[in-house]
N, C-alpha and C positions, 0 to 999 in steps of 0.2 A: 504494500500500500504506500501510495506517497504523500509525500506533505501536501499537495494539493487535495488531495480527497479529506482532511483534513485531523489530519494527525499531526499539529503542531503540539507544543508544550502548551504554549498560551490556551487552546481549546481542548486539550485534557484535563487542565488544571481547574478551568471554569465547568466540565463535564463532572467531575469527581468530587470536585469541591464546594464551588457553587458560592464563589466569594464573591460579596458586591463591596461599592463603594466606601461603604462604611467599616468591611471588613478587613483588618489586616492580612495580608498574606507576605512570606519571607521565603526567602532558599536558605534550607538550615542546612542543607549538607549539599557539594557538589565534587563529584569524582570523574575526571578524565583519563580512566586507567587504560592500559593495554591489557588489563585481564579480560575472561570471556565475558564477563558482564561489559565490559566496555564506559559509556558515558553514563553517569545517573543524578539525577538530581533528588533531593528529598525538598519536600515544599512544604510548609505547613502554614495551615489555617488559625488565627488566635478567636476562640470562642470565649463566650461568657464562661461554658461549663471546664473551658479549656482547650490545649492545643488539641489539634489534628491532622495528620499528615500522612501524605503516599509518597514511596519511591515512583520517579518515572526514568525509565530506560529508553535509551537513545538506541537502532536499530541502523542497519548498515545501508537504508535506502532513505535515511536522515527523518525517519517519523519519530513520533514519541512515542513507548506504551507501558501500560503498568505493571506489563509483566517483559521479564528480561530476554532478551534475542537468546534462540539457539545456539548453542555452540558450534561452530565451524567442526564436521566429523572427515575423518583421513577418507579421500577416494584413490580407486585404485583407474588407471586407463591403462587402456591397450591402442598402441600408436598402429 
């Protein structure tokens, strides 16, 4: 899926979370690793009753999603 179909950060975060104007939101955690998980952000929401917050995972064709990209698995070819 691409970022045009719309799988950006910004419209996950308003999908999941549902922050308005008056709501704070922050990126409490942000990781750019080379591990299999790759890019992630954690976002949280500040409520009355308290925080809330999802990881979002950054995928190899640049969408966002909540849950983390596949791992790259060994193929074999025959030239």
């Amino acid at each position: 899926m691409s970022i045009a179909s719309g799988r950006t950060l910004r419209s996950l975060v308003h999908k999941w979370l549902g922050p308005t104007s008056g709501t704070p939101v922050k990126v409490t955690r942000f990781n750019r690793g080379q591990s299999i998980q790759g890019t992630c952000v954690h976002i949280e929401l500040l409520l009355q009753s308290g925080p809330v917050g999802l990881f979002f995972f950054r995928h190899g064709d640049g969408s966002w999603c909540v849950f983390p990209p596949e791992s790259e698995r060994p193929v074999m070819r025959i030239h």
